[in-house]
C-alpha positions as CSV (number, residue, x, y, z in Angstrom):
1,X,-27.3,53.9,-29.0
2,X,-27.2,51.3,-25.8
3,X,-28.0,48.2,-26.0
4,X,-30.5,46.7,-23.9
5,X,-30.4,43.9,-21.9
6,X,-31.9,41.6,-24.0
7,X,-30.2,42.9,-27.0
8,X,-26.7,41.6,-24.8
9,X,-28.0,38.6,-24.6
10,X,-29.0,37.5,-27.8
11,X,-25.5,38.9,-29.1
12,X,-24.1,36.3,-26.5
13,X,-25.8,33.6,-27.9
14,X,-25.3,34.4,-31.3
15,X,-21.1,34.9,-31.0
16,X,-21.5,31.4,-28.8
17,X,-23.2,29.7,-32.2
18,X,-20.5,31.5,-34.3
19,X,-17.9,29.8,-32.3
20,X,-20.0,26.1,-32.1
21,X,-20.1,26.1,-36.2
22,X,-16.6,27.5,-36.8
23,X,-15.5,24.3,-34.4
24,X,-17.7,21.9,-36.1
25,X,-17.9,22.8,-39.8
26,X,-14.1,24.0,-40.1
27,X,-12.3,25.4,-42.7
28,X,-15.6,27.7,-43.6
29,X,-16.1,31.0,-44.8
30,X,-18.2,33.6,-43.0
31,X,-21.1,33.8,-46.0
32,X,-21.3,29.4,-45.1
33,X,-21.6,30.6,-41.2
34,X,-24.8,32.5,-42.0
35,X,-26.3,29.8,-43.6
36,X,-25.5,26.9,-41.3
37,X,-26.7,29.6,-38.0
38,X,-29.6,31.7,-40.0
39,X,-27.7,35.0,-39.3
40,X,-27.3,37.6,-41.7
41,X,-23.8,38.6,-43.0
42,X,-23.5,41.7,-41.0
43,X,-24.1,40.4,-37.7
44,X,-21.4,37.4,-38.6
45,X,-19.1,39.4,-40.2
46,X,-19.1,41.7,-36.6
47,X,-18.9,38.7,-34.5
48,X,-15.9,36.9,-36.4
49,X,-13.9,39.9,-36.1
50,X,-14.3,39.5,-32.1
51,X,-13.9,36.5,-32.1
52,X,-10.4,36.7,-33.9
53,X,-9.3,39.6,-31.2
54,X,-10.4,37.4,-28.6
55,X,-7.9,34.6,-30.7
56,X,-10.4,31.7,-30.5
57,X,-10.3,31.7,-34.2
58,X,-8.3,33.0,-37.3
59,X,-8.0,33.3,-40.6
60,X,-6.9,31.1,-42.9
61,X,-6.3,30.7,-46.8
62,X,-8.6,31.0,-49.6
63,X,-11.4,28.8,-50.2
64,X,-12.8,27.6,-53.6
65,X,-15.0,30.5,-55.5
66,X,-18.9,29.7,-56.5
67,X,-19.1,32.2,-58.5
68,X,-17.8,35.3,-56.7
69,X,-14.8,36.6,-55.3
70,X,-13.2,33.5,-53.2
71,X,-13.8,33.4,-49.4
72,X,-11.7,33.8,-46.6
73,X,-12.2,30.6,-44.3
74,X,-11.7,30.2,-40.9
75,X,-10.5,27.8,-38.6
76,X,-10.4,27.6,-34.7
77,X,-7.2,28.3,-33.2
78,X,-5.7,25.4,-32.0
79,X,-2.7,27.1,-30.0
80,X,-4.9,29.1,-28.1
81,X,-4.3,26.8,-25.3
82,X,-3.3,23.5,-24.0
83,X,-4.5,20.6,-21.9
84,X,-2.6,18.6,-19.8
85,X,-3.8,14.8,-19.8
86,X,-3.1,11.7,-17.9
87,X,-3.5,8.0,-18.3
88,X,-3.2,6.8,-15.2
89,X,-2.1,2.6,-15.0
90,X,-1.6,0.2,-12.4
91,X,1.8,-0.1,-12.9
92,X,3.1,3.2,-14.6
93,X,1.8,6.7,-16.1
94,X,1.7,8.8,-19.1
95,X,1.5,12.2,-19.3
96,X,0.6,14.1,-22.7
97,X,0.8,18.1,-23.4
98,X,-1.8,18.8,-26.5
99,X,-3.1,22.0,-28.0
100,X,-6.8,22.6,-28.8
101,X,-6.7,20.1,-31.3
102,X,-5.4,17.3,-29.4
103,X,-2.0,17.3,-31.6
104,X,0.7,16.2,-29.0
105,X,3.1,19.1,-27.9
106,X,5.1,17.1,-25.3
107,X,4.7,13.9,-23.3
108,X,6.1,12.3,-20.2
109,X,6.2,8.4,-19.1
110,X,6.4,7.3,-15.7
111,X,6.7,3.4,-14.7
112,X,6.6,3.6,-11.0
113,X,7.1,0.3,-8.2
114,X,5.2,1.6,-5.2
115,X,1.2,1.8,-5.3
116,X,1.0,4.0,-1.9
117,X,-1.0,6.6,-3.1
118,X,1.2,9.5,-1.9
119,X,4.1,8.3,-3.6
120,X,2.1,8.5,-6.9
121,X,0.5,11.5,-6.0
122,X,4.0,12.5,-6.1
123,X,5.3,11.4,-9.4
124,X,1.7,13.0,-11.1
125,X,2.4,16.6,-9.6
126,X,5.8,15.7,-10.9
127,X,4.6,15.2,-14.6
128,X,2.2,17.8,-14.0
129,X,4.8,20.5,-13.0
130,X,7.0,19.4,-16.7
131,X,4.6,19.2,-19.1
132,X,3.9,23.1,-17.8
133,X,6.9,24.1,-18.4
134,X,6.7,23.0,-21.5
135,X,3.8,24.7,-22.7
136,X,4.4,27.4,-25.4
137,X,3.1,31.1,-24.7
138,X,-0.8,31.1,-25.4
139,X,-3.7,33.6,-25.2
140,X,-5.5,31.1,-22.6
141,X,-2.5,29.1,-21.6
142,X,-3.2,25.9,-19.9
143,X,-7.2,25.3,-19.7
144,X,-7.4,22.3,-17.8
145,X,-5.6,19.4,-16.4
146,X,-7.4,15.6,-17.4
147,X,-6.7,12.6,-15.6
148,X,-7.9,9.1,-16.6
149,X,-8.0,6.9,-13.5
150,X,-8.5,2.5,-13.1
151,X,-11.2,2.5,-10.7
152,X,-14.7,3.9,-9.7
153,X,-14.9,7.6,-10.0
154,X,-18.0,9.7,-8.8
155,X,-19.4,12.7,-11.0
156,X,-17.8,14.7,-8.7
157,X,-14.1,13.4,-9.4
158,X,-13.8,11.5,-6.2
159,X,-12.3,7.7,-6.9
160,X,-14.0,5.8,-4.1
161,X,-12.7,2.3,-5.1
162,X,-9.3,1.4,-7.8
163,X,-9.3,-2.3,-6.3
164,X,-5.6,-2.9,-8.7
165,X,-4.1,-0.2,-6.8
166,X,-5.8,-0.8,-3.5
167,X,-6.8,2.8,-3.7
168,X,-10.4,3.5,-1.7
169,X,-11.9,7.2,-1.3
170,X,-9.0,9.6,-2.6
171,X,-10.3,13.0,-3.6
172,X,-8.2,13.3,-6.3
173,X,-9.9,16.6,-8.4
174,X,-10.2,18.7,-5.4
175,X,-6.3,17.6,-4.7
176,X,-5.7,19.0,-8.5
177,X,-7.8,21.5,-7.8
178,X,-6.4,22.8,-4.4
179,X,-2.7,22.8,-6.2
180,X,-3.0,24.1,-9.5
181,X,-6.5,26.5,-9.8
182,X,-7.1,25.0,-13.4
183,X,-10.2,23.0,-14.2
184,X,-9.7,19.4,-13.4
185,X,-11.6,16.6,-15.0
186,X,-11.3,13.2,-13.3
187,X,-13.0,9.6,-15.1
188,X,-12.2,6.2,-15.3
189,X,-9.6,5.1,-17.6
190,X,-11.7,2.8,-19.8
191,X,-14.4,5.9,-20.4
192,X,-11.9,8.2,-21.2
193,X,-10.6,4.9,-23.4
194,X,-13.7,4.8,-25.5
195,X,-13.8,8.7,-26.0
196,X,-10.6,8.6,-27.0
197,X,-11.2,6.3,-29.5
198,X,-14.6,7.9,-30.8
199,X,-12.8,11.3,-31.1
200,X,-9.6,10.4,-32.7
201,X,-9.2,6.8,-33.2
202,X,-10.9,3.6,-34.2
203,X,-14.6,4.4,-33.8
204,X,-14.9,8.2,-35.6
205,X,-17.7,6.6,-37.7
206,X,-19.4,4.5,-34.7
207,X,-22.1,5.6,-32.4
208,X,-22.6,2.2,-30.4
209,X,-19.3,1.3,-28.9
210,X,-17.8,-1.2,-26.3
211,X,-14.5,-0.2,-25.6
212,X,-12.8,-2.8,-23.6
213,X,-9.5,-1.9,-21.9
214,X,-7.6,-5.3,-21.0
215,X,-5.0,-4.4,-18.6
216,X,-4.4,-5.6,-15.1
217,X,-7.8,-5.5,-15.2
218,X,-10.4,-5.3,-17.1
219,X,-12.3,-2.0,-17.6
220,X,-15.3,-1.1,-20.2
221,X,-16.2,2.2,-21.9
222,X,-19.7,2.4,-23.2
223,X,-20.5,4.9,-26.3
224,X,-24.1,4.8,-26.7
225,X,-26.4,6.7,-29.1
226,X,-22.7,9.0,-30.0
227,X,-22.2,10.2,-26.3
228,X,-20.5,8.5,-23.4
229,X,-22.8,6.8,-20.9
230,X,-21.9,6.7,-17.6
231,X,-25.2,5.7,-15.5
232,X,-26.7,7.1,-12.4
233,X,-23.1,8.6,-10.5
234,X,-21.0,7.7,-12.9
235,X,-20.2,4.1,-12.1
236,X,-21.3,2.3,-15.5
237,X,-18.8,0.5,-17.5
238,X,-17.5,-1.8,-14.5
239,X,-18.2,-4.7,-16.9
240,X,-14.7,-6.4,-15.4
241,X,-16.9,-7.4,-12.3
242,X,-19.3,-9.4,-14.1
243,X,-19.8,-13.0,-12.8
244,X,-18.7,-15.9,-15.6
245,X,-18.1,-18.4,-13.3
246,X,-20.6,-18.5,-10.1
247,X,-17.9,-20.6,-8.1
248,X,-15.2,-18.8,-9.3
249,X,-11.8,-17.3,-7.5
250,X,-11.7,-14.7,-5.4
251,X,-11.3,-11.2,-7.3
252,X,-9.6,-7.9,-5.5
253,X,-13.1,-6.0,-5.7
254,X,-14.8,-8.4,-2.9
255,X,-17.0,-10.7,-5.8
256,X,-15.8,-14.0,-6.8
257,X,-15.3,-15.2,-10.6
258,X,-15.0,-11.5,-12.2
259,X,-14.6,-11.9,-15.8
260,X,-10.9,-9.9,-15.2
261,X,-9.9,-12.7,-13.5
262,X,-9.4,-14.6,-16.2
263,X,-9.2,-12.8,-19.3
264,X,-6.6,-9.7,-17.9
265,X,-3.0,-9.3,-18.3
266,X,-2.9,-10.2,-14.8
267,X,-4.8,-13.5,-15.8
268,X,-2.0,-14.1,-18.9
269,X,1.4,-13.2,-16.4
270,X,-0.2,-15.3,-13.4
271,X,-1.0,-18.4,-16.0
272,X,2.2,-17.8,-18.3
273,X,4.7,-18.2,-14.8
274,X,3.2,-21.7,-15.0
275,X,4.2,-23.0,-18.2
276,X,8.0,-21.4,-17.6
277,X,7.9,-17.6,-18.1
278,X,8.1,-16.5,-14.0
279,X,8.9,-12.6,-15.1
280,X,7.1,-12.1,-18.4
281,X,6.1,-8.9,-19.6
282,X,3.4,-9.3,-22.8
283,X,5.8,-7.9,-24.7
284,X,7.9,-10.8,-24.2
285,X,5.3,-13.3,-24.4
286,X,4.3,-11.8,-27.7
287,X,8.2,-12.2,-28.5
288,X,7.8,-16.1,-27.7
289,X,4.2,-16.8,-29.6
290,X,5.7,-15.0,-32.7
291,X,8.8,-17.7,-32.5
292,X,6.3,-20.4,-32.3
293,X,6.6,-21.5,-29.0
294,X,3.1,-23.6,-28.4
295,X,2.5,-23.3,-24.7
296,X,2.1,-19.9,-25.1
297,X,0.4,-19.9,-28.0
298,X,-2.0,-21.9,-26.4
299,X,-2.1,-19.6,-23.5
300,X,-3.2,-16.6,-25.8
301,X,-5.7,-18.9,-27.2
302,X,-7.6,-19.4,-23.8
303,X,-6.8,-16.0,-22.8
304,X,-8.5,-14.8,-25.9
305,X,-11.2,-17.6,-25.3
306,X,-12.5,-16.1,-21.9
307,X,-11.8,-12.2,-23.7
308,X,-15.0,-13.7,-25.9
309,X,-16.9,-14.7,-23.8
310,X,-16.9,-11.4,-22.1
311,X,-17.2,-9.6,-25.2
312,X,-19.9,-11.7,-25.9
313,X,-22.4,-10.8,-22.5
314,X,-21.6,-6.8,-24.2
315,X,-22.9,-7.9,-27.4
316,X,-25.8,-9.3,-26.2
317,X,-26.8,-6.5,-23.7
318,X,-25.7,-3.6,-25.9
319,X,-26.2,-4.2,-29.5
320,X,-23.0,-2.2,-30.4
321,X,-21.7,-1.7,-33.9
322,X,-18.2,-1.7,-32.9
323,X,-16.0,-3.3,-30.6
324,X,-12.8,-1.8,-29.5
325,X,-9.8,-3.7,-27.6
326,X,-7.6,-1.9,-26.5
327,X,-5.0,-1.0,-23.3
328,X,-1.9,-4.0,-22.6
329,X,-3.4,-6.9,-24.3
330,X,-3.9,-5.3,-27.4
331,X,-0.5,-6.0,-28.3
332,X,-0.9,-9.6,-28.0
333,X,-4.1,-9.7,-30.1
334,X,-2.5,-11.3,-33.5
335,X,-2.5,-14.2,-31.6
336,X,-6.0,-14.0,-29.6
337,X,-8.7,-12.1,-32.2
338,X,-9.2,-15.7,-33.8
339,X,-10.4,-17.2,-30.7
340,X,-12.4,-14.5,-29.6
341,X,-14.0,-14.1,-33.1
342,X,-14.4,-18.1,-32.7
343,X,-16.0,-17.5,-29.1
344,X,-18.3,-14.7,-30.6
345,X,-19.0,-16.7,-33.5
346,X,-20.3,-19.7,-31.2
347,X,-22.1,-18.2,-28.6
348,X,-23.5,-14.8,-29.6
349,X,-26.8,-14.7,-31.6
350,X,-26.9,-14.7,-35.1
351,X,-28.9,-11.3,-35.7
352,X,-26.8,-9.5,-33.3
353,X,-23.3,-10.7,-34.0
354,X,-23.2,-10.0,-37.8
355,X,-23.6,-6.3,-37.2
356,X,-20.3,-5.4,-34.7
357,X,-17.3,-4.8,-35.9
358,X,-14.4,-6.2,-34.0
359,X,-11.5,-3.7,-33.8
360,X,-8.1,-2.7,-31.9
361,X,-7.4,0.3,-30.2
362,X,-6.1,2.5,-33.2
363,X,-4.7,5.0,-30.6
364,X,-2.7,2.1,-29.3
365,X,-1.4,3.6,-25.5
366,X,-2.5,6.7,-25.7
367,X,-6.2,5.6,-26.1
368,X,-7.0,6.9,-22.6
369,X,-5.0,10.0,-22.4
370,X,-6.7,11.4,-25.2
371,X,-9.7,10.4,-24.5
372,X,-9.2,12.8,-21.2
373,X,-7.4,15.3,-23.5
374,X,-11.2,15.4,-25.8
375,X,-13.0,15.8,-22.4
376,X,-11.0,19.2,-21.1
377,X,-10.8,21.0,-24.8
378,X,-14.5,20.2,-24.6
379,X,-14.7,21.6,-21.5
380,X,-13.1,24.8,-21.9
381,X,-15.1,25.4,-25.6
382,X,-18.0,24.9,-23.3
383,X,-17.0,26.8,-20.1
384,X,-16.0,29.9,-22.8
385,X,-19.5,29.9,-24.7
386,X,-21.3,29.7,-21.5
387,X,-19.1,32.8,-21.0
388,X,-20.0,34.4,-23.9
389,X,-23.9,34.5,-23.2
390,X,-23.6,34.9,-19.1
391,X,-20.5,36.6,-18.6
């Protein structure tokens, strides 16, 4: 007998809550399914077996008996495709190739000299163009291309203002889009920062966190209530901007004083040629506070000092649980948590301070890059169970 329309439909919906519970409750057996979705055994049983010929899922092992003969249990299948990811820096790149389940398959770095936009247009096709080759065979081959961008990025993928590379209204997703047909997810860098985190790194067991990427600039990522928050068009997090001194220099982004002014890498390397270190990376300057030298031991200190008092304006307006510090500076942060836990200490209030955690970046580089490689395995989960109920 037909089905009717209706009938379609609900089938739909059920085989897209089959796939939703295999993601989220994996390994499990098809009798756990029907409990966690209400569905009876039969219509499971049916709509595993599609979703195993469709190879979204498989089977795998044996699970532990209670009381009967021992289930089969089912995971999603993580080779079923692969997402191509980007963390996109001021001075340099990183390119990632993951499967489903954000495991790294192949990566590419890229320092490049030159921040004229078509040159590094250039270099990202270029990574781009690798990392496919590199992709193994799959079912669904490569489902989406993530890049993770320093600078103001609209909901519709559009970067209309990355003051550290002087970049202003570049249409970056519909370039991606134009050259490769795949879906293309575009966000800023500390966002995709903070998701990364959330997802695989430092705050799994958080759902109030301020992810702050110190880099050139400074960049925040806001998880609120266990999603990412992005405001109005997308523009929230810009938390570098904020005034902390009224009379303050001149920053890149038109304001004067911006907290990134003084507590960025670019705010360390323009302080640290002062007291004798002209081409400094942080890595060196780490190198030099680990041998004792005091200037720039003192140097991290303020550095770390004006990090606080940042940190400190987040606390206050967000109540967060956990703090995350992550992109160049987090390598230095042996040598600046203790005066940023001293700033916090001094200036935040009591009853909020003694709740947040203060932690680095577990993900270390690659907190951004993953965070974009989450966002387009989300995607195409979501894109294929909107397929399955309106195909």
């Amino acid at each position: 007998m037909s089905q009717t329309w209706n009938q379609h439909v609900v089938k739909k919906e059920n085989k897209s809550l089959v796939l939703q519970t295999v993601q989220q409750h994996a390994p499990i057996s098809r009798a756990n399914i029907a409990q966690v979705t209400g569905l009876n055994k039969g219509t499971v049983s049916s709509l595993i077996s599609e979703l195993i010929d469709e190879q979204l899922i498989y089977e795998s092992g044996i699970g532990a008996s209670s009381g009967g003969r021992r289930p089969v249990m089912l995971l999603p299948n993580e080779k079923a495709g692969f997402t191509i990811s980007i963390g996109l820096e001021v001075n340099h790149m990183i390119a990632v190739l993951t499967d489903l389940q954000g495991d790294l398959i192949a990566e590419k770095k890229l320092p490049f000299q030159t921040k004229d936009v078509d040159s590094v247009l250039a270099l990202l096709f270029a990574a781009i163009d690798h990392l496919k080759e590199q992709a193994p065979p799959s079912p669904y081959g490569i489902v989406g291309i993530g890049v993770g961008v320093p600078g103001v990025v609209t909901n519709e993928g559009d970067i209309l203002l990355a003051p550290n590379l002087k970049w202003k209204q570049i249409p970056l997703k519909q370039l991606l889009s134009e050259r490769y047909q795949l879906p293309i997810i575009i966000e800023n860098e500390a966002n995709a920062g903070a998701y990364g985190e959330k997802i695989y790194g430092a705050g799994k067991l958080a759902n109030e966190i301020i992810y702050v990427s110190a880099g050139i600039g400074i960049g925040v990522g806001l998880i609120l209530n266990g999603k990412l928050y992005k405001g109005l068009r997308g523009f929230s997090g810009e938390l570098g901007h904020m005034t902390i001194n009224k009379d303050g220099e001149q920053c890149r982004c038109g304001n004067q004083g911006c907290w990134e002014l003084y507590a960025s890498e670019q705010a360390l390397l323009d302080q640290a040629k002062e007291i004798g270190f002209p081409e400094a990376t942080v890595n060196q300057l780490v190198q030099a506070a680990s041998q004792g030298h005091t200037d720039v031991l003192h140097l991290f200190e303020e550095i770390g000092d004006y990090l606080g008092v940042g940190i400190t304006n987040c606390i206050h307006i967000f109540n967060p649980e956990q703090v995350i510090i992550g992109n160049t500076l987090q390598q230095a942060m042996p040598f600046m948590l203790p005066s940023i836990h001293k700033r916090i200490e001094q200036n935040a209030i009591g009853f909020n301070k003694h709740d947040v955690d203060l932690n680095v970046a577990k993900l270390a580089d690659y907190s951004t890059v993953l965070g974009m490689t989450a966002f387009t395995i989300e995607n195409f989960f979501h894109s294929t169970e909107q397929a399955l109920i309106h195909p």
